[in-house]
mmCIF file as Biopython writes it, N, C-alpha, C and O atoms, coordinates in Angstrom:
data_model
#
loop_
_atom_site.group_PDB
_atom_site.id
_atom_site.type_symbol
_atom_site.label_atom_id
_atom_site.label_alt_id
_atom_site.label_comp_id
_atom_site.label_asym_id
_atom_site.label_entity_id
_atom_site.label_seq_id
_atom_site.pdbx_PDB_ins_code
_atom_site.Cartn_x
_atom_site.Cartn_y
_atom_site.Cartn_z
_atom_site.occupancy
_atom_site.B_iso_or_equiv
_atom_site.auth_seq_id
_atom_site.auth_asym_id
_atom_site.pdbx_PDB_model_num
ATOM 1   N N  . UNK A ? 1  ? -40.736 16.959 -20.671 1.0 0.0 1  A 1 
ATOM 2   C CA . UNK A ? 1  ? -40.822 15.775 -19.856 1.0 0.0 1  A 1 
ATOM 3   C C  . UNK A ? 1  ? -41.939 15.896 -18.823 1.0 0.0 1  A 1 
ATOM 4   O O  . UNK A ? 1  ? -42.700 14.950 -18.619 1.0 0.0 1  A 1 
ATOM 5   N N  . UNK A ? 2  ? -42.043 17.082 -18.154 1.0 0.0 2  A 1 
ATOM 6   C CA . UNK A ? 2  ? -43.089 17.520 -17.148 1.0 0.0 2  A 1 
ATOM 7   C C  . UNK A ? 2  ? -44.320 17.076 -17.897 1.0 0.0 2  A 1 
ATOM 8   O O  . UNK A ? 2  ? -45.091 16.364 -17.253 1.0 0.0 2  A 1 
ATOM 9   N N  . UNK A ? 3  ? -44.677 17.397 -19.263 1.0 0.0 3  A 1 
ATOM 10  C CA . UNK A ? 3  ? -45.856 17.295 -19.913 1.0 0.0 3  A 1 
ATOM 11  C C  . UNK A ? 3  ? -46.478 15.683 -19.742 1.0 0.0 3  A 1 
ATOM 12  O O  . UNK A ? 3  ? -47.665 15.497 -19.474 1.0 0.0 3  A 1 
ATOM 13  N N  . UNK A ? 4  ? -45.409 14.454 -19.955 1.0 0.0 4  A 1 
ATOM 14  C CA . UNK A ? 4  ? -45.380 13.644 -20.169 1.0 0.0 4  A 1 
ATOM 15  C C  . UNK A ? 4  ? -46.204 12.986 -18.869 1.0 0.0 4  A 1 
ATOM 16  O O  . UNK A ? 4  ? -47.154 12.205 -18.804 1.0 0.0 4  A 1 
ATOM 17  N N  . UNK A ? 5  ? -45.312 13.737 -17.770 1.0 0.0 5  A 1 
ATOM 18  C CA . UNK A ? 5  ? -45.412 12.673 -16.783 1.0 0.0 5  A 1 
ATOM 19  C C  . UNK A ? 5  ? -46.738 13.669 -15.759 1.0 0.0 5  A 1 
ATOM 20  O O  . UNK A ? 5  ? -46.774 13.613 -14.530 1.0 0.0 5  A 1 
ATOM 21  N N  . UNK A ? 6  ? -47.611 14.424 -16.517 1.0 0.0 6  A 1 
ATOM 22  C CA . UNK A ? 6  ? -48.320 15.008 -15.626 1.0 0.0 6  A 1 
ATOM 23  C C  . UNK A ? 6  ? -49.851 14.134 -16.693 1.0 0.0 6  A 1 
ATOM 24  O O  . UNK A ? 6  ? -50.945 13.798 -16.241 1.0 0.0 6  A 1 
ATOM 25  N N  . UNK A ? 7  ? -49.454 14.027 -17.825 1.0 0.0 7  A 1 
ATOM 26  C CA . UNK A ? 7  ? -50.332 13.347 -18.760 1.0 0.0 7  A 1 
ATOM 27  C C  . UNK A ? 7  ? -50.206 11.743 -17.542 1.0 0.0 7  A 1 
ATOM 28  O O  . UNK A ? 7  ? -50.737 11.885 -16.440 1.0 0.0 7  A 1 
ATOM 29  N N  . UNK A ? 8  ? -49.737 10.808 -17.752 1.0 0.0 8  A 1 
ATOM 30  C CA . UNK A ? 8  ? -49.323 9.885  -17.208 1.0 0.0 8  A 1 
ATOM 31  C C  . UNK A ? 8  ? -50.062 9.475  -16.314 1.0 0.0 8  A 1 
ATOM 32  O O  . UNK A ? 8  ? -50.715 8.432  -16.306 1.0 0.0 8  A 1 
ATOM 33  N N  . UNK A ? 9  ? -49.966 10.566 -15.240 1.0 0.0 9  A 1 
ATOM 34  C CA . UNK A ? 9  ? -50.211 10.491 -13.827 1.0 0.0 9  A 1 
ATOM 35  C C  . UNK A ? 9  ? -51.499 10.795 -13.905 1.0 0.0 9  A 1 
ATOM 36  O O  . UNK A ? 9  ? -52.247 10.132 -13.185 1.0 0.0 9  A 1 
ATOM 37  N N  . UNK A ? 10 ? -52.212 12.049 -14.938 1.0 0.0 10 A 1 
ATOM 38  C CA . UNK A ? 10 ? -53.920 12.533 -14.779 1.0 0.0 10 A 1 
ATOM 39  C C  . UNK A ? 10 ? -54.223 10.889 -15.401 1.0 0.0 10 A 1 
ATOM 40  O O  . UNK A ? 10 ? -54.599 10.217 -14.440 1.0 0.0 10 A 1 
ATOM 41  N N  . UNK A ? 11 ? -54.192 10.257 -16.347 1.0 0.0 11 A 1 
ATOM 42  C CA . UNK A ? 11 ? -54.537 9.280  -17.007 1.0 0.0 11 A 1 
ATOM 43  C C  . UNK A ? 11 ? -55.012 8.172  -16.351 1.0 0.0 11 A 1 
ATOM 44  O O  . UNK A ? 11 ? -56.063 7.596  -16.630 1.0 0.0 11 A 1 
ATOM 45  N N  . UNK A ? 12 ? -53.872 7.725  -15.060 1.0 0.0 12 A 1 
ATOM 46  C CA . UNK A ? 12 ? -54.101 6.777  -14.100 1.0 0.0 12 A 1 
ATOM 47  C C  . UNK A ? 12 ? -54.634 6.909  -12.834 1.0 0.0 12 A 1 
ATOM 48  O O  . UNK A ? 12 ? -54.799 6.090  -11.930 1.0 0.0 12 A 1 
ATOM 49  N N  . UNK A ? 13 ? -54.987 8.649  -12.979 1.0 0.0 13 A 1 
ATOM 50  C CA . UNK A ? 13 ? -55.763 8.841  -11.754 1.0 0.0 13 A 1 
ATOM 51  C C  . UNK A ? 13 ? -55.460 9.195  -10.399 1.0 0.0 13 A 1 
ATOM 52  O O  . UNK A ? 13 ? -56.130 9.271  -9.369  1.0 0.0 13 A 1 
ATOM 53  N N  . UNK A ? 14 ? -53.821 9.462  -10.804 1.0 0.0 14 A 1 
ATOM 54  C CA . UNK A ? 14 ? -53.089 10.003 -9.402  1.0 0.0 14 A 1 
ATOM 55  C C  . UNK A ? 14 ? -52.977 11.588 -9.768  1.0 0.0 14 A 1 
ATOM 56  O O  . UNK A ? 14 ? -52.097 12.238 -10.331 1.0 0.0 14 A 1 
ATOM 57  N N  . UNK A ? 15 ? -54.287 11.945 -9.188  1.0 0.0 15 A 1 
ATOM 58  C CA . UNK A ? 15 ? -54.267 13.345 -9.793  1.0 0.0 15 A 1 
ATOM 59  C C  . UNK A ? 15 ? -53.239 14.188 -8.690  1.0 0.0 15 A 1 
ATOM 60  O O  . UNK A ? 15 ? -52.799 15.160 -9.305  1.0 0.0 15 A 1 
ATOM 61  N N  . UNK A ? 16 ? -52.703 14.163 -7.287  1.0 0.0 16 A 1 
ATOM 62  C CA . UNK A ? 16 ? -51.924 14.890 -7.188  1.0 0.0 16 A 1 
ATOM 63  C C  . UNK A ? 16 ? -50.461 14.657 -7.324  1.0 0.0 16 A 1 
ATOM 64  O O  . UNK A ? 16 ? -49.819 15.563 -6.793  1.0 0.0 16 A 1 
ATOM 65  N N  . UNK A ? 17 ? -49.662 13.639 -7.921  1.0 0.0 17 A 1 
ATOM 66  C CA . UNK A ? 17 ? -48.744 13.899 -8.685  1.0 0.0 17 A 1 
ATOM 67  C C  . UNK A ? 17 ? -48.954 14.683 -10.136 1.0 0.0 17 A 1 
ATOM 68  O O  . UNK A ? 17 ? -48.112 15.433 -10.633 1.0 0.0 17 A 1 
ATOM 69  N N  . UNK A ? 18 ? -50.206 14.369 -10.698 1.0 0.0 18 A 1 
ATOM 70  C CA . UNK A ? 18 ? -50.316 15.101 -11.618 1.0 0.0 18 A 1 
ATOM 71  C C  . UNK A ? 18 ? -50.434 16.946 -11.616 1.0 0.0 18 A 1 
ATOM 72  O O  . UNK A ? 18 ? -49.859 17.672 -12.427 1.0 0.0 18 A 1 
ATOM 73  N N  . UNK A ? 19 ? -51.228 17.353 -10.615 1.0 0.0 19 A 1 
ATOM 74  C CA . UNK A ? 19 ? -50.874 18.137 -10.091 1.0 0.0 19 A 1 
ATOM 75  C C  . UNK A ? 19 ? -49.263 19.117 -10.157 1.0 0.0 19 A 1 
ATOM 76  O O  . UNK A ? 19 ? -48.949 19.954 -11.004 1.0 0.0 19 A 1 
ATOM 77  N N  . UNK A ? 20 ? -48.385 18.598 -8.834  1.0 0.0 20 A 1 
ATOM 78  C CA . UNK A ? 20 ? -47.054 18.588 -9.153  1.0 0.0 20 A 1 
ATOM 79  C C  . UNK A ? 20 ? -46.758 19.210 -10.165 1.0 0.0 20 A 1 
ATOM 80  O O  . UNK A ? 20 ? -46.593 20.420 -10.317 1.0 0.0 20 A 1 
ATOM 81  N N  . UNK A ? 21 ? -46.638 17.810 -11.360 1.0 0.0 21 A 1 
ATOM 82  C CA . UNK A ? 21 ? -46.287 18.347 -13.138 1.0 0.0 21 A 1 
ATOM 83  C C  . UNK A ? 21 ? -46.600 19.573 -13.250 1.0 0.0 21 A 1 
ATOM 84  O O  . UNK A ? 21 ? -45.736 20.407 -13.516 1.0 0.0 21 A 1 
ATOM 85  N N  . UNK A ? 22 ? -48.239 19.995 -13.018 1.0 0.0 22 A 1 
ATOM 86  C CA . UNK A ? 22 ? -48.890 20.640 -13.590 1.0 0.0 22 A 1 
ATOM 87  C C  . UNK A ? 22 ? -48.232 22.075 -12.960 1.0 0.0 22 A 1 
ATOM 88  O O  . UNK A ? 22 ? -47.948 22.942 -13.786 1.0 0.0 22 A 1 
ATOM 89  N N  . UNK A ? 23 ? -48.019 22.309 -11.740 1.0 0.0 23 A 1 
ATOM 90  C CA . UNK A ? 23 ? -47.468 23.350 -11.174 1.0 0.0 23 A 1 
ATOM 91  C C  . UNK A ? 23 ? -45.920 23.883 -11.703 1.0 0.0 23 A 1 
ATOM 92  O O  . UNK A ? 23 ? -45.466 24.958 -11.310 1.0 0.0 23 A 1 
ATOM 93  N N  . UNK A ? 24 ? -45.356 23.203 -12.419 1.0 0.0 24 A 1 
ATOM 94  C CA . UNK A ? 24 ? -44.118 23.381 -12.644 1.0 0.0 24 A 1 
ATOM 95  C C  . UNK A ? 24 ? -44.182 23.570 -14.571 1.0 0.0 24 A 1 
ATOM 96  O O  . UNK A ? 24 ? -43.219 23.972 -15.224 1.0 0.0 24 A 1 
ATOM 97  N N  . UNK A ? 25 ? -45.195 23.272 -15.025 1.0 0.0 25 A 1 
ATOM 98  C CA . UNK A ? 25 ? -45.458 23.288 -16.046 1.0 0.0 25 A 1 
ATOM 99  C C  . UNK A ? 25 ? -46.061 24.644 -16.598 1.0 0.0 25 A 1 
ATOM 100 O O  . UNK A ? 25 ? -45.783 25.132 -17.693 1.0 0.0 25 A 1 
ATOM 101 N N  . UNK A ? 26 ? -47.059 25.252 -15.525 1.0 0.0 26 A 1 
ATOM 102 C CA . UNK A ? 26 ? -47.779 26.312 -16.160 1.0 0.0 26 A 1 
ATOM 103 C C  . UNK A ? 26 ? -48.837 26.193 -17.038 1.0 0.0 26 A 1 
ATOM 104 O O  . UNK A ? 26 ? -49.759 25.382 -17.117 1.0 0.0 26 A 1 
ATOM 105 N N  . UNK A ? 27 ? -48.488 27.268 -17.751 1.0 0.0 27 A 1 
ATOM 106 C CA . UNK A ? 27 ? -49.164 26.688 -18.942 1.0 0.0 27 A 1 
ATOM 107 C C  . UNK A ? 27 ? -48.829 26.942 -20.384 1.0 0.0 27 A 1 
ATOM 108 O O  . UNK A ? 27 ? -49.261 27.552 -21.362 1.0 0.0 27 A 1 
ATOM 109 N N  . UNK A ? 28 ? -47.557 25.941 -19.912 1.0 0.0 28 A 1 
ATOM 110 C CA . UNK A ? 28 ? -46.683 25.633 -21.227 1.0 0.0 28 A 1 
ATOM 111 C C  . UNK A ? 28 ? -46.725 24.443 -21.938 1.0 0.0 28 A 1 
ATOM 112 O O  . UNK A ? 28 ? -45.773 23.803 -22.384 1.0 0.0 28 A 1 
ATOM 113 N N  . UNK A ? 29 ? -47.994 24.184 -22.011 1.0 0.0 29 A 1 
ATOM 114 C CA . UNK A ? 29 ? -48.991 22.944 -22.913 1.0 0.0 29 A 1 
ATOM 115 C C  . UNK A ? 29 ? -47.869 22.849 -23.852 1.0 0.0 29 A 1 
ATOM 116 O O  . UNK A ? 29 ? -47.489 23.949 -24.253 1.0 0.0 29 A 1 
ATOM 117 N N  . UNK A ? 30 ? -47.095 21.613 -24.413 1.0 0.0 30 A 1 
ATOM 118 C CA . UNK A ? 30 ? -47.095 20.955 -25.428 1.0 0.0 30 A 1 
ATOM 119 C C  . UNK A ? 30 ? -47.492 20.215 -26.135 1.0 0.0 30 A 1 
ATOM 120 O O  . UNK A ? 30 ? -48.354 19.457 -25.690 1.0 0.0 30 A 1 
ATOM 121 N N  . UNK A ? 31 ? -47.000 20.040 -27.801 1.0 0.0 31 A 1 
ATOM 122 C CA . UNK A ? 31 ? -48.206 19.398 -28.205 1.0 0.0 31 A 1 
ATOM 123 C C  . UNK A ? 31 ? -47.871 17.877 -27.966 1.0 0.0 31 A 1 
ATOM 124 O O  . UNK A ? 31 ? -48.897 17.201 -28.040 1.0 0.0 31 A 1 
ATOM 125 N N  . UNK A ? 32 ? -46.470 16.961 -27.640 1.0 0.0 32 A 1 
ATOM 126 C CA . UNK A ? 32 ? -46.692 15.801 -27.617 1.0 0.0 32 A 1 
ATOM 127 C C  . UNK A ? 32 ? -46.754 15.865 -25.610 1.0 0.0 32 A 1 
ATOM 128 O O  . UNK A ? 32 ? -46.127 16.652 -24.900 1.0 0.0 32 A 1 
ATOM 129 N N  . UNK A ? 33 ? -47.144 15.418 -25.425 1.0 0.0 33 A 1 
ATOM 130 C CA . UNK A ? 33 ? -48.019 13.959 -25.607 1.0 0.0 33 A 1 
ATOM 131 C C  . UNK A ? 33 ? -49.658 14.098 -26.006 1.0 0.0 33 A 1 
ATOM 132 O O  . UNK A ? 33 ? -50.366 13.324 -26.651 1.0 0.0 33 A 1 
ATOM 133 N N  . UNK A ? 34 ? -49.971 15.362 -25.380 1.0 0.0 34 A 1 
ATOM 134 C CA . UNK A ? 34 ? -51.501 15.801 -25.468 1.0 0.0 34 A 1 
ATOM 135 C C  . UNK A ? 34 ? -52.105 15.370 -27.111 1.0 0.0 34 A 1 
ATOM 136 O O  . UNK A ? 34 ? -53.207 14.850 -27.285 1.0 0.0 34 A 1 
ATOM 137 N N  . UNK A ? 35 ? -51.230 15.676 -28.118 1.0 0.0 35 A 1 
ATOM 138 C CA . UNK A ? 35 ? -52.093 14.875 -29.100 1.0 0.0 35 A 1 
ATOM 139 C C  . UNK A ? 35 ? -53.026 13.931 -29.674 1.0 0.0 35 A 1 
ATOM 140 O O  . UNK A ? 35 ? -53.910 13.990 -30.528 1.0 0.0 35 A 1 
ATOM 141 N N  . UNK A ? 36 ? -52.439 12.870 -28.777 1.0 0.0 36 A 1 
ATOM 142 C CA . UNK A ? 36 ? -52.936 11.803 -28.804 1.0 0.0 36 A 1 
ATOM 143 C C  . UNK A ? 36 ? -54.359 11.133 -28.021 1.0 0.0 36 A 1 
ATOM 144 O O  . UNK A ? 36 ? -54.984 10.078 -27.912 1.0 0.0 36 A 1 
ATOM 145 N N  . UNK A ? 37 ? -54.364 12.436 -27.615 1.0 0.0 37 A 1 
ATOM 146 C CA . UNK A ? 37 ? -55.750 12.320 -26.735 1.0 0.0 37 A 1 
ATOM 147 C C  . UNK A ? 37 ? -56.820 13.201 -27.628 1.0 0.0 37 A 1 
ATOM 148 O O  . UNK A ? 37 ? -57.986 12.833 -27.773 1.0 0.0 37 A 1 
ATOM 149 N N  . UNK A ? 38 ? -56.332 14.309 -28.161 1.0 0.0 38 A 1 
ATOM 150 C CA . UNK A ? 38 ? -57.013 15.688 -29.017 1.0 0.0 38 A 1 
ATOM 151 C C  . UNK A ? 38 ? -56.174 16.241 -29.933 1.0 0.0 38 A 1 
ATOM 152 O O  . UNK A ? 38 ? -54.958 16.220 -29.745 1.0 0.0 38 A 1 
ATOM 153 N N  . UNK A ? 39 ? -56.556 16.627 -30.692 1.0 0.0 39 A 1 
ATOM 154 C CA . UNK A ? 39 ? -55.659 17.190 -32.188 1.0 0.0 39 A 1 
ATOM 155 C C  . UNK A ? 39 ? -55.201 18.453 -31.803 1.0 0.0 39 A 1 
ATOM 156 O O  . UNK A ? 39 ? -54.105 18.944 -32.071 1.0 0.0 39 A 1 
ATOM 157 N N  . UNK A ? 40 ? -56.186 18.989 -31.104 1.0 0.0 40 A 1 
ATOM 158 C CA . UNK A ? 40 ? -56.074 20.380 -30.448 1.0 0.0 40 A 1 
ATOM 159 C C  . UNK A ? 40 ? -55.306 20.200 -28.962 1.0 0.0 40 A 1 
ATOM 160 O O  . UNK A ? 40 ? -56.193 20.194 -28.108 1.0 0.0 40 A 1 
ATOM 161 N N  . UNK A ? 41 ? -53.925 20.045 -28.313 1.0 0.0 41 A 1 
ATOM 162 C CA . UNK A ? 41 ? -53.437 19.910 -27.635 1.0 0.0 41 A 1 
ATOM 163 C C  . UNK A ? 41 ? -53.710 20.382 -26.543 1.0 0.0 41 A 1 
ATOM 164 O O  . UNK A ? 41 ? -53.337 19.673 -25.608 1.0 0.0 41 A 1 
ATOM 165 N N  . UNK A ? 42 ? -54.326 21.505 -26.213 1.0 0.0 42 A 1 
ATOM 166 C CA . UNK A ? 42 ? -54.960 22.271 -25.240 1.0 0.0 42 A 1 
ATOM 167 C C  . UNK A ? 42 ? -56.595 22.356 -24.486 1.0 0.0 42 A 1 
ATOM 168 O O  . UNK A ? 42 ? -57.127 23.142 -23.701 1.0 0.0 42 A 1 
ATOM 169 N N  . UNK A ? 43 ? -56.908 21.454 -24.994 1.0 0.0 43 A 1 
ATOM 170 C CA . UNK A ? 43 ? -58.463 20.448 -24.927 1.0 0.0 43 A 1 
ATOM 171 C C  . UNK A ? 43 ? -58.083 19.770 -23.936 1.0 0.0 43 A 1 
ATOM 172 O O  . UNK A ? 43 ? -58.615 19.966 -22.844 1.0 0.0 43 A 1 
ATOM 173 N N  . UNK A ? 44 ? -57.346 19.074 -24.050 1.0 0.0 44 A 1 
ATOM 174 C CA . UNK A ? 44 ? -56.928 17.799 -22.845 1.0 0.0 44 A 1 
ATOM 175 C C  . UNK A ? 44 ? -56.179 17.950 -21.944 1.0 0.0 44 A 1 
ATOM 176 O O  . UNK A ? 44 ? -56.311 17.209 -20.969 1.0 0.0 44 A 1 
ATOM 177 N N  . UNK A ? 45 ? -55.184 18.907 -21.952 1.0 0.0 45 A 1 
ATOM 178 C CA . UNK A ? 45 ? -54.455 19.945 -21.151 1.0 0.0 45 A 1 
ATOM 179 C C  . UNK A ? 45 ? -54.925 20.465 -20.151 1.0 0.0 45 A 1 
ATOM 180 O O  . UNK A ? 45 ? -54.486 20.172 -19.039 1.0 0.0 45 A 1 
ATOM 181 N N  . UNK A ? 46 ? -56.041 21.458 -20.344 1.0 0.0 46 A 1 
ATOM 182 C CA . UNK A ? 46 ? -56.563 22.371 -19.895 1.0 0.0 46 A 1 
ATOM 183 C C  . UNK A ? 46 ? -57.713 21.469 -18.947 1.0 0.0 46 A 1 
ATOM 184 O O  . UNK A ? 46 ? -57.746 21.852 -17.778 1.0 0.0 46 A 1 
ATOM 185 N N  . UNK A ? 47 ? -58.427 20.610 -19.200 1.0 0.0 47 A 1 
ATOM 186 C CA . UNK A ? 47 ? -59.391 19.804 -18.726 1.0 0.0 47 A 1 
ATOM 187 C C  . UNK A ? 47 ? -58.461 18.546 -17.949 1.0 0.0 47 A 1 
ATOM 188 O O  . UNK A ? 47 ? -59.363 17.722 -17.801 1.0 0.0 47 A 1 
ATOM 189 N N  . UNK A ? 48 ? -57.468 18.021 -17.480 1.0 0.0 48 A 1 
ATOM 190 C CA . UNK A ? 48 ? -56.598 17.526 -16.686 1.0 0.0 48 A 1 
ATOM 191 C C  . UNK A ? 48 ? -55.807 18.438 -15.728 1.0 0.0 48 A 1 
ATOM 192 O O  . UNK A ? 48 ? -55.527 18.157 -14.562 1.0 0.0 48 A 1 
ATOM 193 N N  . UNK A ? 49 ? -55.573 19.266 -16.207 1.0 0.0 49 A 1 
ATOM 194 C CA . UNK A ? 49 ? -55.089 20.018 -15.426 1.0 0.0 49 A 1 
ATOM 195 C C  . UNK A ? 49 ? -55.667 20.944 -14.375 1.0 0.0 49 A 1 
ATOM 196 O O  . UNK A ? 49 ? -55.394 21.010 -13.177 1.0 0.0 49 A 1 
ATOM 197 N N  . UNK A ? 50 ? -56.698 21.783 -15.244 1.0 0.0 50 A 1 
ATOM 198 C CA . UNK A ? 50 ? -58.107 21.740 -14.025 1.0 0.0 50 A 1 
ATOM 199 C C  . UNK A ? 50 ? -58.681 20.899 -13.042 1.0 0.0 50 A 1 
ATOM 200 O O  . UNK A ? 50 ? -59.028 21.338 -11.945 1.0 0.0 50 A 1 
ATOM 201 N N  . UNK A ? 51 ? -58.823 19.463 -13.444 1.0 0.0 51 A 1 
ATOM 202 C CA . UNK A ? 51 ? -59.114 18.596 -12.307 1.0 0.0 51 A 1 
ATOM 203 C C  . UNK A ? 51 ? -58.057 18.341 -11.364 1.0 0.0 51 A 1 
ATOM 204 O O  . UNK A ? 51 ? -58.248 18.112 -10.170 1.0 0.0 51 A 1 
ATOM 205 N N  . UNK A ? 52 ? -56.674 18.396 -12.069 1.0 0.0 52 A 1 
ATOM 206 C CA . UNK A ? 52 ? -55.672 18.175 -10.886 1.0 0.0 52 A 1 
ATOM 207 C C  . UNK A ? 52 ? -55.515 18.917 -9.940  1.0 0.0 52 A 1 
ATOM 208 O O  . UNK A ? 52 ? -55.174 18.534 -8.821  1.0 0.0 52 A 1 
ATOM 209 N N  . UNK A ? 53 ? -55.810 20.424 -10.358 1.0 0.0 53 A 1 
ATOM 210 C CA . UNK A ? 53 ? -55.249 21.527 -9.823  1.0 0.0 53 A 1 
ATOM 211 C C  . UNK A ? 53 ? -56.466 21.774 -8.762  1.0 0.0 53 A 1 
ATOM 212 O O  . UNK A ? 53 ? -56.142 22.489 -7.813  1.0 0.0 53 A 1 
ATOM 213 N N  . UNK A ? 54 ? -58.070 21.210 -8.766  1.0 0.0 54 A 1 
ATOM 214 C CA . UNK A ? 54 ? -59.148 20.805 -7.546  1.0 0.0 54 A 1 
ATOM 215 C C  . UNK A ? 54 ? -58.958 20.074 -6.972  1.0 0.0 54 A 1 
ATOM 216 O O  . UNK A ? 54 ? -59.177 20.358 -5.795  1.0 0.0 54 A 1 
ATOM 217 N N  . UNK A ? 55 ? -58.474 18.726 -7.191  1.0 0.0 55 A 1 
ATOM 218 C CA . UNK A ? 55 ? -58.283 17.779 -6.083  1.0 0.0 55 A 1 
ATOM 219 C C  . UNK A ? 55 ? -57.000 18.317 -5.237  1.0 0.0 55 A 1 
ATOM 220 O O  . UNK A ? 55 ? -56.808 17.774 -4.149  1.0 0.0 55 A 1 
ATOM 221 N N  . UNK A ? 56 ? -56.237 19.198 -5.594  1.0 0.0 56 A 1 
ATOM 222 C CA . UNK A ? 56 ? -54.606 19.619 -4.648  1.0 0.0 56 A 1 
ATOM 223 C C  . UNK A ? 56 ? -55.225 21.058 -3.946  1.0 0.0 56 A 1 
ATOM 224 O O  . UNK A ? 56 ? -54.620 21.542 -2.990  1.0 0.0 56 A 1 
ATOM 225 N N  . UNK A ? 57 ? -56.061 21.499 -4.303  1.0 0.0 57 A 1 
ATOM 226 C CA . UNK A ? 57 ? -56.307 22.922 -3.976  1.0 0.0 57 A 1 
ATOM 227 C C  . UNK A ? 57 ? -56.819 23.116 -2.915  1.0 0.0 57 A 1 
ATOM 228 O O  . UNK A ? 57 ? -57.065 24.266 -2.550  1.0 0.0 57 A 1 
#
């Protein structure tokens, strides 16, 4: 669910709720929802989550 709603939140640009997600998440990338952005689930992951984790830092 964390995955979901940290996708969600990077998407619309509220990167520090996304953030949040992202802190509680780790980096325990799943593959839904990230799919749907990259086949490779960890492409879009990793590059949202990096930006979230600069704008909170």
């Amino acid at each position: 669910m964390h995955n979901t709603f940290a996708m969600g939140s990077a998407k619309v640009g509220d990167l520090p709720s996304a953030a949040g997600q992202f802190e509680v998440i780790g980096d325990q990338v799943t593959e839904w929802p990230w799919q749907y952005i990259n086949r490779n689930p960890v492409i879009p992951f990793v590059a949202w989550r990096d930006a979230a984790m600069a704008v909170e830092g």
